[in-house]
C-alpha positions as CSV (number, residue, x, y, z in Angstrom):
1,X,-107.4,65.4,-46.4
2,X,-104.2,64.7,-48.4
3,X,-104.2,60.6,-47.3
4,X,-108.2,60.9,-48.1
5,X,-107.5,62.1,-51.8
6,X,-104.7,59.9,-52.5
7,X,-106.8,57.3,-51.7
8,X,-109.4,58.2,-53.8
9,X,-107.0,57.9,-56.8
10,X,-106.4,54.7,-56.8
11,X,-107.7,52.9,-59.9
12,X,-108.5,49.6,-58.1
13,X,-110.2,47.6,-61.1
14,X,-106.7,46.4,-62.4
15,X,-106.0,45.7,-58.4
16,X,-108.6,44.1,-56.9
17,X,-110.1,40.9,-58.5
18,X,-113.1,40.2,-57.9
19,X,-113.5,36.6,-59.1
20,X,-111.1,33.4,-58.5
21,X,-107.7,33.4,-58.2
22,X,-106.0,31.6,-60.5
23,X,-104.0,28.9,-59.7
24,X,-100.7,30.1,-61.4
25,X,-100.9,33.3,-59.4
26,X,-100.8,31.3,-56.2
27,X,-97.3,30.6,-57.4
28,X,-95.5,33.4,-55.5
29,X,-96.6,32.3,-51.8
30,X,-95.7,28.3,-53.0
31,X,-92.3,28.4,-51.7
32,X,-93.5,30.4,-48.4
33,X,-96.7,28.6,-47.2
34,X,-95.5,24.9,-48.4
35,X,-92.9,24.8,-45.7
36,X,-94.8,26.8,-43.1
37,X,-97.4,23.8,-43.5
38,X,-94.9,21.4,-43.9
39,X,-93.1,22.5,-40.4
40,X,-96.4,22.6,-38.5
41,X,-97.7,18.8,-39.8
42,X,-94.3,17.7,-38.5
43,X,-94.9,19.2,-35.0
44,X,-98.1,17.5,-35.3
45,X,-96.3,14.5,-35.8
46,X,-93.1,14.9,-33.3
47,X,-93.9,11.8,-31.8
48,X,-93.4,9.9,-35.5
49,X,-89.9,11.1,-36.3
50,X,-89.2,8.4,-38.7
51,X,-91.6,10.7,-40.8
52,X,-90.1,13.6,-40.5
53,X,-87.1,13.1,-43.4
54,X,-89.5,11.8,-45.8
55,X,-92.5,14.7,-45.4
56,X,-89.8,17.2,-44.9
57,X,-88.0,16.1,-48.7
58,X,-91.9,16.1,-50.2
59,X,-92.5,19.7,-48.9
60,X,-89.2,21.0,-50.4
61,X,-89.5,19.5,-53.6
62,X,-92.9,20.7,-54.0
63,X,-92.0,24.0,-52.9
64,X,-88.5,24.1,-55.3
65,X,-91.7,22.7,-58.2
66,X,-93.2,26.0,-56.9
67,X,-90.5,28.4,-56.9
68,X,-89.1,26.9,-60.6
69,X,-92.6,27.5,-61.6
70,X,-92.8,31.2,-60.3
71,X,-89.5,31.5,-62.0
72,X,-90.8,30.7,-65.5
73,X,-93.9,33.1,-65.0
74,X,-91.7,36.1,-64.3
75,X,-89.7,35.5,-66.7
76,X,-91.8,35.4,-69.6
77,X,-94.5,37.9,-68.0
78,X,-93.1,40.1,-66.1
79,X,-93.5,40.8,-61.6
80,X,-96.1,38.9,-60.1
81,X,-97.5,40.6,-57.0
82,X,-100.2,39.1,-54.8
83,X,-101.8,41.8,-52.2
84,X,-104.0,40.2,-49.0
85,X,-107.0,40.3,-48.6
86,X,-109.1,43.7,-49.8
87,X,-106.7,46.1,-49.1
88,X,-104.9,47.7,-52.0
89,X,-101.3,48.2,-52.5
90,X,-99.2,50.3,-50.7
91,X,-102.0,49.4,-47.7
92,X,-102.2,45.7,-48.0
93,X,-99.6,42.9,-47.5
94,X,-97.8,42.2,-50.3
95,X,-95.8,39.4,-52.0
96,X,-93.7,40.6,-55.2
97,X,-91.8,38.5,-57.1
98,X,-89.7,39.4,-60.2
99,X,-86.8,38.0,-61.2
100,X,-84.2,38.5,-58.9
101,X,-86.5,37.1,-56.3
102,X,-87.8,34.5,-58.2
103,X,-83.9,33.4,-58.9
104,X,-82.8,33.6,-55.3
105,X,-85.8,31.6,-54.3
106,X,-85.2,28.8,-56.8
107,X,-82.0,28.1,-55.9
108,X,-82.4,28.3,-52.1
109,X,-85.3,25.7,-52.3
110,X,-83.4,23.4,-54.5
111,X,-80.0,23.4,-51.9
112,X,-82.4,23.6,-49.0
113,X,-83.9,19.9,-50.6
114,X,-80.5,18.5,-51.2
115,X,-79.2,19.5,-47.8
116,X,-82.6,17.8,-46.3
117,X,-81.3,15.0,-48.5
118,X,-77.9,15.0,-46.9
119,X,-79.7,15.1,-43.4
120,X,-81.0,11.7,-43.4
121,X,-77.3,10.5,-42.7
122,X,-76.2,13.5,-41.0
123,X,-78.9,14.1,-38.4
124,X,-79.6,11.1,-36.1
125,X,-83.0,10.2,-34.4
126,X,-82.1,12.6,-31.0
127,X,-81.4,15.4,-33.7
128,X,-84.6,14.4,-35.5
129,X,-86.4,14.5,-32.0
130,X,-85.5,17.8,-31.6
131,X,-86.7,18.9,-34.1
132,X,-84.2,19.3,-37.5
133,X,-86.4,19.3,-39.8
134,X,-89.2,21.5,-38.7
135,X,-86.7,24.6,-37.8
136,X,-85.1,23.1,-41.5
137,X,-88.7,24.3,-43.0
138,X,-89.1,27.4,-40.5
139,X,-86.0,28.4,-41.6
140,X,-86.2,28.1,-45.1
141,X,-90.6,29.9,-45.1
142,X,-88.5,32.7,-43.7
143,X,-85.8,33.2,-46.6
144,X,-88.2,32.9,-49.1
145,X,-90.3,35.1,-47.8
146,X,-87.4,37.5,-47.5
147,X,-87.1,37.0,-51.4
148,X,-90.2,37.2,-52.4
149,X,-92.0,40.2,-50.0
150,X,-92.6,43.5,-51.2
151,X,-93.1,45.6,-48.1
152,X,-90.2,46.0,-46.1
153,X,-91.3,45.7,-42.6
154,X,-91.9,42.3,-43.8
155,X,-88.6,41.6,-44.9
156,X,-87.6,42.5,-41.5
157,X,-90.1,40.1,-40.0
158,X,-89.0,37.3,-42.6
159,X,-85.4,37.8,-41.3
160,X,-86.8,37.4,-38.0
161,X,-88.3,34.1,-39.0
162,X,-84.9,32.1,-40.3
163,X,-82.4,33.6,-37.8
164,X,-85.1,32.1,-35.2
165,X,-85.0,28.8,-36.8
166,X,-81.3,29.2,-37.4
167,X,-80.4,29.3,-33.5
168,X,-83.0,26.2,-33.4
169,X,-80.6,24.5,-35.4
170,X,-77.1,25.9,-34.4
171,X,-77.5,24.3,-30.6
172,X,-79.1,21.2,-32.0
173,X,-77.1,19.2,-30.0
174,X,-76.5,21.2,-26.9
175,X,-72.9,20.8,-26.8
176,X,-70.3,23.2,-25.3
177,X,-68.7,24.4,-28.7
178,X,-72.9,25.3,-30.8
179,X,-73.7,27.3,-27.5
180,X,-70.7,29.5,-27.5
181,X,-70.9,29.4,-31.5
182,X,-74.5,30.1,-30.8
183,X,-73.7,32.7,-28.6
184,X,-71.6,34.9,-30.9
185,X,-74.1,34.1,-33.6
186,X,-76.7,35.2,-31.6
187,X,-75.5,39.0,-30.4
188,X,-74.5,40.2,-34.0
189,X,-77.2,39.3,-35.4
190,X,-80.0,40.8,-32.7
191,X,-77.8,44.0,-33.1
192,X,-78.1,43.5,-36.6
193,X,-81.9,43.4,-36.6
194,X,-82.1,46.2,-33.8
195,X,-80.1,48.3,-36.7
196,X,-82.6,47.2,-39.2
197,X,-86.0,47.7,-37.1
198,X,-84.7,51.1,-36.0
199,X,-84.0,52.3,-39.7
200,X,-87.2,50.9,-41.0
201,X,-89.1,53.2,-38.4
202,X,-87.4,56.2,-39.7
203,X,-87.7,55.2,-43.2
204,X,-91.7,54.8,-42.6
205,X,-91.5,57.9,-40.7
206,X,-90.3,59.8,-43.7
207,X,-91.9,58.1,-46.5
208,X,-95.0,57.4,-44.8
209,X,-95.4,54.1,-46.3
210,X,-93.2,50.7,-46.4
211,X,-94.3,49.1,-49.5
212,X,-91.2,49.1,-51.8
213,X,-92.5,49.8,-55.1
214,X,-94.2,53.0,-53.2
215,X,-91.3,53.6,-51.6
216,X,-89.4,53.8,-55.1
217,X,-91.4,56.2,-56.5
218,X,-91.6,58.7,-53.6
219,X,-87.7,58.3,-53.5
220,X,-87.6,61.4,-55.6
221,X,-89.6,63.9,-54.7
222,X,-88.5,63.1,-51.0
223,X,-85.0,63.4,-51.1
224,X,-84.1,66.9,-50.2
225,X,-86.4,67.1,-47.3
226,X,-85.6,63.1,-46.1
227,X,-82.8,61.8,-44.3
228,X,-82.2,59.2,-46.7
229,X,-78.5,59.2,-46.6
230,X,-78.6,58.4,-42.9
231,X,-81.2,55.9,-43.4
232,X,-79.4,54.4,-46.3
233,X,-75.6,54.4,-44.5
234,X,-78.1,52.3,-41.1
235,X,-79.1,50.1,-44.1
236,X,-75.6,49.7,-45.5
237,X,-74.4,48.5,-41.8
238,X,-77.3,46.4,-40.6
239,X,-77.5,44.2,-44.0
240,X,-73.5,44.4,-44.3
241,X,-73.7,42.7,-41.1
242,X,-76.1,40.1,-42.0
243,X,-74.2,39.5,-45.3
244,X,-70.9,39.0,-42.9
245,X,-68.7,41.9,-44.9
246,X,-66.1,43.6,-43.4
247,X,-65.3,44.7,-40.3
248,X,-68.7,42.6,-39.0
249,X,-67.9,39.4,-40.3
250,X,-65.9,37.5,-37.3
251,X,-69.1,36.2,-36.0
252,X,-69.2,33.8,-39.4
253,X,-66.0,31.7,-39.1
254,X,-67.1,31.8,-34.5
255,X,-70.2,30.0,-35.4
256,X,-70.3,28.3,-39.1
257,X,-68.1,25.8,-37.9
258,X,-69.8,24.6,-35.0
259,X,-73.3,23.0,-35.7
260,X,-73.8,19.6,-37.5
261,X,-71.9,20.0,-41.3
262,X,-75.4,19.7,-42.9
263,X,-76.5,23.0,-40.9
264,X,-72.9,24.2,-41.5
265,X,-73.8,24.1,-45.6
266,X,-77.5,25.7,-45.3
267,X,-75.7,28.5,-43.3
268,X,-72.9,29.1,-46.0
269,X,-75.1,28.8,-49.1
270,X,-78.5,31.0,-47.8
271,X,-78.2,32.8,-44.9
272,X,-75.5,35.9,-45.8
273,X,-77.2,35.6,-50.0
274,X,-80.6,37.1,-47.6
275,X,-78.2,39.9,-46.7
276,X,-76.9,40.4,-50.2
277,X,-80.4,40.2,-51.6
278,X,-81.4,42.9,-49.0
279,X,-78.4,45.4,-50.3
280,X,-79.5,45.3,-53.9
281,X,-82.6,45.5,-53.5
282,X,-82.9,48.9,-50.8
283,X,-79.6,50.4,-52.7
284,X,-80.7,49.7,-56.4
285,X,-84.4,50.0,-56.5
286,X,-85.3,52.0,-53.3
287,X,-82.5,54.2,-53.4
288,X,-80.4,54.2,-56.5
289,X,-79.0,58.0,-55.6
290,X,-77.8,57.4,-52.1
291,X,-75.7,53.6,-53.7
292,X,-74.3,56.2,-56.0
293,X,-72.7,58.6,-53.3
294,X,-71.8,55.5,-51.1
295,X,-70.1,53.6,-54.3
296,X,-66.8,53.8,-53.1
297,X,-67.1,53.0,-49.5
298,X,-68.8,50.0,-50.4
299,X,-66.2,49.2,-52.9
300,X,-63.2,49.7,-50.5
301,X,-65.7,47.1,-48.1
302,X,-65.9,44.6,-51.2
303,X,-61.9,44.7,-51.4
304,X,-61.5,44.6,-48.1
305,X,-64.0,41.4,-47.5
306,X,-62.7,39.3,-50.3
307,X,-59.1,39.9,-49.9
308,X,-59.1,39.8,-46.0
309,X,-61.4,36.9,-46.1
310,X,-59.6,34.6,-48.2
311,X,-56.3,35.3,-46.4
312,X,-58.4,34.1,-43.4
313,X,-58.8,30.7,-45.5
314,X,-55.0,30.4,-45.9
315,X,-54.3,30.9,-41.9
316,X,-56.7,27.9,-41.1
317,X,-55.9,24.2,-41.1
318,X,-59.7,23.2,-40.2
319,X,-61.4,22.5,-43.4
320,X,-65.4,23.6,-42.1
321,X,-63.5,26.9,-41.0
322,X,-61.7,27.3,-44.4
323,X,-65.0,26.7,-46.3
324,X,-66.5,30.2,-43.9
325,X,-63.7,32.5,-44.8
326,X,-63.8,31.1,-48.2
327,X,-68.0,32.9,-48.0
328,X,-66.8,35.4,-46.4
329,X,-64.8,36.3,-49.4
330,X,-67.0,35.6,-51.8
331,X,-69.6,38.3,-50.1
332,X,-66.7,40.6,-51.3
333,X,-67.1,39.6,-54.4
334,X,-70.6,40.2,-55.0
335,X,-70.5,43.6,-53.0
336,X,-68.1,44.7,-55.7
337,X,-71.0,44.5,-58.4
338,X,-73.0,46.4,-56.1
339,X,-70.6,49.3,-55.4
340,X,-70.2,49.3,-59.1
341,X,-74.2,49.5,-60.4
342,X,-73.8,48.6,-63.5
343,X,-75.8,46.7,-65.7
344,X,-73.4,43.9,-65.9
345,X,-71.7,44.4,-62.4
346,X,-75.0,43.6,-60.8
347,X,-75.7,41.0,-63.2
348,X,-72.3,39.2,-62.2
349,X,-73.3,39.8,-58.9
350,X,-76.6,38.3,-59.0
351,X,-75.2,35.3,-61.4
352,X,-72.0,34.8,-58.6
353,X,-74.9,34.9,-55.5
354,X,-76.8,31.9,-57.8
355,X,-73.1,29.9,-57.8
356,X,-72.4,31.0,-54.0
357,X,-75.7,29.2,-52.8
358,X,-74.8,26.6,-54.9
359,X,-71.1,26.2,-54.0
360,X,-70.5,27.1,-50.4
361,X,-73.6,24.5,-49.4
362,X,-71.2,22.1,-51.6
363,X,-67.8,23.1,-50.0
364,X,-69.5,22.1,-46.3
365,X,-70.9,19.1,-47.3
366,X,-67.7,18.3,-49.1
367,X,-65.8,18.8,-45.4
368,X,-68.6,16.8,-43.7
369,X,-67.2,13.5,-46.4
370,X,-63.5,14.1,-45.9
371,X,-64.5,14.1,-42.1
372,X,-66.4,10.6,-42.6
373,X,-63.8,9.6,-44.7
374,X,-60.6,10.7,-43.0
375,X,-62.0,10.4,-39.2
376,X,-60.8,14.8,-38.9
377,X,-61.5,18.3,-40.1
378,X,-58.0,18.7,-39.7
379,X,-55.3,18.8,-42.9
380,X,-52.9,17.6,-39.8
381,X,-55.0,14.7,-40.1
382,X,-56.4,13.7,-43.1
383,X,-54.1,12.3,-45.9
384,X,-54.9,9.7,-48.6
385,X,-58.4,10.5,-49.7
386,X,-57.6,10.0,-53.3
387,X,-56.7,6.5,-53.0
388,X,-60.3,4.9,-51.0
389,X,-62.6,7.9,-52.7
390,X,-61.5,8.3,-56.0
391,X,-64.8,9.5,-56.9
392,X,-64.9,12.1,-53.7
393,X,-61.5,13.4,-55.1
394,X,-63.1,14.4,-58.6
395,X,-66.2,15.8,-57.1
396,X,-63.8,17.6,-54.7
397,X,-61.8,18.9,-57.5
398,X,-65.0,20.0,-59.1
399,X,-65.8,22.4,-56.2
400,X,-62.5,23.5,-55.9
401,X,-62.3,24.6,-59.1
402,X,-66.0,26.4,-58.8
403,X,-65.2,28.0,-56.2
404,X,-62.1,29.4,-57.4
405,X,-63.3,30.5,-60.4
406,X,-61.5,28.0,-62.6
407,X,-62.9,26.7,-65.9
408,X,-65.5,25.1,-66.5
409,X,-67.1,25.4,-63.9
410,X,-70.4,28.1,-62.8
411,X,-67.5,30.5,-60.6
412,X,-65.4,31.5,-63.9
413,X,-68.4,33.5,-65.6
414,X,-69.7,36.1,-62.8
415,X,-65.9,36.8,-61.6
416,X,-65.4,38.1,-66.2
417,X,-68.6,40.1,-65.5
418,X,-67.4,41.6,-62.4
419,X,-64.2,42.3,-63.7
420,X,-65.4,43.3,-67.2
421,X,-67.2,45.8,-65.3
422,X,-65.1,46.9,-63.0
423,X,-62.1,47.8,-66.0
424,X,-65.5,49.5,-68.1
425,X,-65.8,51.5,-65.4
426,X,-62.2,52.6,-64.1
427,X,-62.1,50.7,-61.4
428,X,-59.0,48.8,-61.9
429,X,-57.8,48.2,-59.1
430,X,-61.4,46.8,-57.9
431,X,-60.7,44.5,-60.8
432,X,-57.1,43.5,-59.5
433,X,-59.0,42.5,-56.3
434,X,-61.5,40.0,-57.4
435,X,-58.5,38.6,-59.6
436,X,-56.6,38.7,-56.5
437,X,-58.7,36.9,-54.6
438,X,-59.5,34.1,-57.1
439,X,-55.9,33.5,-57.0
440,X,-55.9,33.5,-53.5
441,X,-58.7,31.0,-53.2
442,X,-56.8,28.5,-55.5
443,X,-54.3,28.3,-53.4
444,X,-56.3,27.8,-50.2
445,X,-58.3,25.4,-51.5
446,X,-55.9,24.0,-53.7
447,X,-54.0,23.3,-50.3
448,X,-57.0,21.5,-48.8
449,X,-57.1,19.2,-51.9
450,X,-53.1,18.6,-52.1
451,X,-52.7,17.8,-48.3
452,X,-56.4,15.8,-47.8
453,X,-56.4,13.7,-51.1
454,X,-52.8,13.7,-52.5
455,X,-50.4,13.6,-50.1
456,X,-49.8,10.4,-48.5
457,X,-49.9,9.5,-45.5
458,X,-46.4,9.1,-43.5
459,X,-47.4,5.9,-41.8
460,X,-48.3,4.6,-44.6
461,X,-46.5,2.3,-46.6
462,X,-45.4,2.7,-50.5
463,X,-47.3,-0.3,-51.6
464,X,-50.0,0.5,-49.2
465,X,-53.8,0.6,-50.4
466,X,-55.3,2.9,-47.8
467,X,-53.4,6.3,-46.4
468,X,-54.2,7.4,-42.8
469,X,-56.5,5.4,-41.8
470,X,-58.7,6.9,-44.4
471,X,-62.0,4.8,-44.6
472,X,-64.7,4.9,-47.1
473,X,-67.5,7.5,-47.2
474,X,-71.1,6.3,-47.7
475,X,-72.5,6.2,-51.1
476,X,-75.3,8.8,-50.2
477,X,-73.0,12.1,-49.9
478,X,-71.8,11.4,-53.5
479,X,-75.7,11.4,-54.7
480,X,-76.4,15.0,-52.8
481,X,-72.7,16.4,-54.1
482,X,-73.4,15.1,-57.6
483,X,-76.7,16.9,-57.4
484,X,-75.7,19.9,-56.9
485,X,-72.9,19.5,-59.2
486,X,-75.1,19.5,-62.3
487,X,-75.9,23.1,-62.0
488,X,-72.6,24.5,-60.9
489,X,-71.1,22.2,-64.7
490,X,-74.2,23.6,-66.7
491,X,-73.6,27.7,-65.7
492,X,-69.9,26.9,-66.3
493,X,-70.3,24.8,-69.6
494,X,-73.0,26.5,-71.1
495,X,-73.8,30.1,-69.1
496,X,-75.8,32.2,-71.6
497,X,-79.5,31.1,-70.2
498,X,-77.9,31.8,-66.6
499,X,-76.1,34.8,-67.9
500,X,-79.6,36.2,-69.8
501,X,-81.7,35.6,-66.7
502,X,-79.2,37.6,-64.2
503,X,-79.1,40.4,-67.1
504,X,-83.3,40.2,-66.8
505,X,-82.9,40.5,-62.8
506,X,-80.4,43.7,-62.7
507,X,-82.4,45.3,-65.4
508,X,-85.6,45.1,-62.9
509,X,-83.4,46.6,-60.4
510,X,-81.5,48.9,-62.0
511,X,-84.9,50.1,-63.6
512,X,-88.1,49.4,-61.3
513,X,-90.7,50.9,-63.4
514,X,-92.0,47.8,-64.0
515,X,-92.0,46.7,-60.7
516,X,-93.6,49.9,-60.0
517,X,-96.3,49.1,-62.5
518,X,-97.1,45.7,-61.1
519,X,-97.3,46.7,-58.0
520,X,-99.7,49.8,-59.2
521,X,-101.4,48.8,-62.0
522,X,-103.6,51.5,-62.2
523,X,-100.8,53.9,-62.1
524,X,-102.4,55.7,-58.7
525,X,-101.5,56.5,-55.2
């Protein structure tokens, strides 16, 4: 009787249209169908794999076109939500993008084009064969959709979707060292998931619905009967996982290292931001009271990720495995805006997650150069860089000092918000740490860029014009580095658009009511 009359309620003339969609409004599934579409006409077409680069960098720039759009409409008019079919919200399906979506989104299409850029001289025809760039497109339909979905089952199935297409691409190759990094991919994450399935039962089981925006404002009036600590401490540990924060992390720097350095730099760049995007929004829309009591044990977590992270940078010689401690740290970093929950902590946290995607896709693809150029991975190995890639050594100073946090470049401003924030809020010490660990993370990679481009090498004679061996890299890299270049110089040079937009997305999580409202128009339920 109770369902019956809450049904009733509903006001479905703002919900339900009853003539065309417009077109704009098909904005929010753009970055979702495009690839699915995209990934099936290329399975279609397996058999014509000189295609497959050129149909793959079409559907990605027409889905980044779509995402930047969707971006631009949230922005100046608030959530966009799109329900299936005839079944009103919190029954239907539904896609909801607001900002913090709509950002995430935009810059994961954009990296996921340049890396399908970088592919077409990373991946050869037997990669291409076996399908690269379809699980590419699968992969990227299911972070989006992570991004952009407003019923959390969904986001579980979405995270389904990309770590699918992830293993697709981790073994693309089939040699000894992707299966066992496969392997210990593999069993975190399906325990990860497990966690995640497990708690969205209960959380359906007490709320009685899984549509966030319903979800948010039931929160309330079910929290003294609910378990939603539990549920929200299951979260906290299946999505810390995902994200690779501490203790879960060691399956990152197992695995990131392994697979071809193009899937190496989608890995780094999206895959633990879908965990981080997860955490803010369960913790600061769904359940803003349990992040409160949990603050300090995830702040101690964000310490502990960043500081422990980086230190694993400074042990490693490797450069691919320096560039996954170096994420692994910077997941610390943006926990700590999360553990702090306010307005501009998770603003800097949102803004550093924008650079992150940006930067850690650079760092690999970065490594995968010095490899081509320098014949190793290893700093044993590689000397001399400076002196036959000039212009790699100044795009390679570039991400060094982004991902540092080093003026003037995108990683300086998120790192003063966080720490801003962190001192406004008592947390010194939480400040020390992200300070700490900037510091820490100039050194690391100021070590790669000393010993790979400086140094010279010791066979190598005085008047010599080429250091160990070091050969040239090919033209293309610099065209995909010096792409995504431009936006880590334009946050760092001139941050206040960036800096406004991450303030619009931690408003609309730190204060859903207008989430709520789009999803709800009429106001019932």
């Amino acid at each position: 009787m109770a369902a019956t009359e809450s049904m009733n309620s509903i006001d479905t003339s703002a919900a339900m249209i009853a003539g065309p969609t417009q077109l704009a409004d098909w904005l929010v599934l753009m970055p979702v169908v495009i690839p699915i579409v995209a990934g099936a006409v290329l399975l279609m077409a397996r058999h014509e794999v000189r295609l497959h680069a050129m149909i793959a960098i079409g559907a990605l720039g027409l889905a980044f076109a779509g995402a930047a759009g969707l971006l631009y409409r949230v922005v100046t008019e608030g959530t966009l939500v799109m329900t299936m079919g005839r079944w009103v919200p919190p029954f239907g399906i539904s896609f909801s993008a607001d900002a913090l979506g709509a950002t995430f989104a935009t810059a994961a299409t954009f990296v996921a084009l340049a890396g399908a850029i970088f592919a077409i001289r990373d991946i050869d025809a037997t990669g291409r064969r076996y399908g690269f760039y379809p699980f590419l497109l699968l992969m990227m339909a299911g972070v989006n959709g992570a991004f952009l979905t407003g019923d959390i089952f969904n986001l579980y199935v979405w995270f389904e979707v990309f770590v699918i297409a992830s293993f697709g691409l981790l073994i693309l190759g089939s040699e000894q060292r992707q299966l066992d990094g496969a392997t210990k991919y593999a069993i975190l994450n399906l325990v990860a998931t497990t966690i995640f399935l497990v708690t969205t039962g209960m959380l359906y089981g007490t709320f009685g619905t899984l549509n966030m925006a319903d979800i948010a404002r039931k929160a309330p009036q079910l929290r003294e009967s609910g378990p939603l600590m539990t549920i929200a401490a299951l979260y906290l540990l299946a999505f810390g996982m995902k994200a690779a924060a501490f203790p879960l992390n060691f399956w990152l720097p197992a695995s990131y290292h392994t697979p071809r350095i193009v899937t190496s730099a989608l890995f780094g760049g999206l895959l633990t931001k879908v965990g981080i995007y997860a955490l803010l929004r369960v913790f600061l829309t769904l359940m803003p009271v349990e992040r409160g009591v949990l603050s300090e044990l995830i702040a101690w977590l964000a310490a502990a990720t960043m500081i422990l992270g980086i230190m694993g940078a400074l042990s490693q010689s490797d450069v691919r495995r320096i560039a996954g401690f170096v994420v692994i740290s910077g997941i610390g970093v943006m926990l700590a805006g999360l553990a702090l929950g306010s307005p501009v902590g998770v603003a800097g946290t949102v803004l550093y997650a924008v650079h992150s995607i940006l930067v850690m896709t650079a760092l690999y693809l970065l490594a995968g150069l010095m490899h081509e150029a320098g014949g190793s991975y290893s700093l044993h190995e590689v000397s001399g860089l400076y002196r036959s890639n000039p212009f790699l050594a100044a795009i390679a100073l570039a991400v060094v000092l982004a991902a540092s946090g080093l003026p003037p470049l995108s990683g300086l401003w998120p790192k003063v918000m966080l720490v801003k924030a962190s001192v406004d809020g008592g947390a010194w010490w939480l400040a020390f740490a992200i300070l700490l660990s900037g510091f820490l993370t100039t050194i690391a990679l100021g070590r790669v860029f000393i010993l790979a481009f400086w140094r010279n090498s010791p066979t190598a004679g005085d008047d010599s014009a080429d250091f160990g061996g070091a050969g040239k890299a090919r033209p293309g890299g610099y065209m995909v580095l010096g792409m995504l270049a431009l936006p880590m110089i334009a946050i760092g040079v001139y941050p206040d658009p960036f800096m406004q937009l991450a303030d619009v997305a931690a408003a609309g999580l730190l204060d859903p009511s207008g989430y709520i409202q789009a999803v709800f128009p009429g106001g019932g339920g």
